[in-house]
N, C-alpha and C positions, 0 to 999 in steps of 0.2 A: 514691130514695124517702126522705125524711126518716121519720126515727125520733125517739121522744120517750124520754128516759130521769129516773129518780129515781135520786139516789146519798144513799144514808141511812149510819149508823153509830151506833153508841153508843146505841140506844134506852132501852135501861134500863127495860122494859116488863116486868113490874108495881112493880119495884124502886125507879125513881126518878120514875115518872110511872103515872100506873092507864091513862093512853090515850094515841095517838097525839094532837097537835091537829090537828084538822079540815084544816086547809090541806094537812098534809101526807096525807092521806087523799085530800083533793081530787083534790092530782097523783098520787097513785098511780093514782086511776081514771082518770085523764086519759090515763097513760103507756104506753107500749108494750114497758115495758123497767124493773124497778126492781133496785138493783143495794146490796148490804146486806152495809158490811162488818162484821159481826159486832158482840157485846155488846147479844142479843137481849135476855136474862136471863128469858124464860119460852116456850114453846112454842104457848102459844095466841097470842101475837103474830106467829109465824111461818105457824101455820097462818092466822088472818085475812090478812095481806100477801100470803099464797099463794093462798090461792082469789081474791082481789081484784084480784093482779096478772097479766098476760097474759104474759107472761114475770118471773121472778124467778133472778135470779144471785147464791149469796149463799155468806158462810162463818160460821163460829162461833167465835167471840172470846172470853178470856182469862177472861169472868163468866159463861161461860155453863157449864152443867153437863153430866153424862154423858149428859145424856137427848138432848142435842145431838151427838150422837159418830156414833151412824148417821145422822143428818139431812142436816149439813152437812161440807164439807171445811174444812182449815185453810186450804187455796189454792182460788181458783174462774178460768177462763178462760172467755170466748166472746168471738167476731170480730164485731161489731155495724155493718152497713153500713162491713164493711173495717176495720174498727179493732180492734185486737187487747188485746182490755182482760181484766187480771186483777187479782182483789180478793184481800187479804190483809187482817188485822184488824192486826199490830202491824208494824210497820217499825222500829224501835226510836228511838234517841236524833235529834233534828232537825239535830246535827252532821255533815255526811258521809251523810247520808240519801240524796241523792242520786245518789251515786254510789255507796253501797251496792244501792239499789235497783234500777239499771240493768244491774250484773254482777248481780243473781239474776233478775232478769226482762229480758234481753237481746231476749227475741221478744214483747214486749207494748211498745203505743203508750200504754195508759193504764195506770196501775196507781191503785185504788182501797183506801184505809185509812181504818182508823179509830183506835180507842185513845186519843188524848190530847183528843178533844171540841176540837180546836180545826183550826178550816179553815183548810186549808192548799191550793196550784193555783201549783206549780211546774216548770219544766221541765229535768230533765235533759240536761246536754252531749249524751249518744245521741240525745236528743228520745226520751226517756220521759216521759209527763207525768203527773205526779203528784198525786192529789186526794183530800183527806179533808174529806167536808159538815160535819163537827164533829158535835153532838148536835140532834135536835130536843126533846129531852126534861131533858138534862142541860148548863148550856153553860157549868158549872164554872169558872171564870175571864172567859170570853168576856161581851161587853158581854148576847150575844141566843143563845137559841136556834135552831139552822141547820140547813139540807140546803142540797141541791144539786138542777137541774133540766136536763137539758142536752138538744141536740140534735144526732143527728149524720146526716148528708146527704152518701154516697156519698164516703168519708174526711174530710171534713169534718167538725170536732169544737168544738160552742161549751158554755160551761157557765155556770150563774147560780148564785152564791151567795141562798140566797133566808133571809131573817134572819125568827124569826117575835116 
């Protein structure tokens, strides 16, 4: 059965942006799965994305505050048509990233980040794959602001950088 997923990050919701843009609203109602790695920065952002999305996998990231502490984890895992994906918000420096990330997340196929607003879809020597949609709302150095749209179909895993 194909599934549809969104991979967001870095919102910056009311902070650096008053709203999602539409597009990325679009595919949230579209998706079967949206996946949020942290730097919410308010709550009612989290609550709309929740009631909106039909599944939501998410953590809470480095701007976001105490009121986020019982909400979300700093780590989140689910297995998505076989795929064993978990979200962290910071991974730290782009040096050695990858083989940092493969010893702490040894039982996960994808691992989802955020933090530095800049999209990243790399693969680890284990075949850990590594993805961060950037910002849709902040894209701080980057040409565009981004997410991610992917699908994945009985371990089969495709993903689109989608630039708005």
């Amino acid at each position: 059965m194909t599934t549809t997923l969104v991979l967001l990050s870095d919102t910056h919701v009311p902070q650096r942006a008053r709203v999602l843009p539409p597009q990325v609203w679009e595919a949230i109602d579209e998706a079967d799965h949206v996946i949020h790695a942290g730097d919410w920065n308010g709550l009612p952002l989290l609550e709309e994305i929740g009631s909106r999305a039909t599944n939501l996998l998410a953590v809470r990231g480095n701007n976001d505050g105490p009121e986020f502490d019982d909400r979300l984890p700093l780590v989140a895992r689910r297995t998505i048509e076989g795929i064993r994906f978990a979200v962290i918000h910071e991974t730290g420096g782009k040096d050695g990233r990858e083989a940092r990330m493969a010893a702490a997340f040894p039982d996960t196929d994808v691992l989802v980040f955020g933090h530095s607003h800049i999209p990243w879809d790399t693969t680890a020597s284990t075949g850990l794959r590594l993805l961060n949609p950037g910002s849709p709302t902040d894209r701080r150095r980057q040409p565009r602001a981004t997410f991610m749209v992917a699908v994945a179909d009985g371990g089969r895993f495709e993903t689109k950088l989608v630039e708005l």
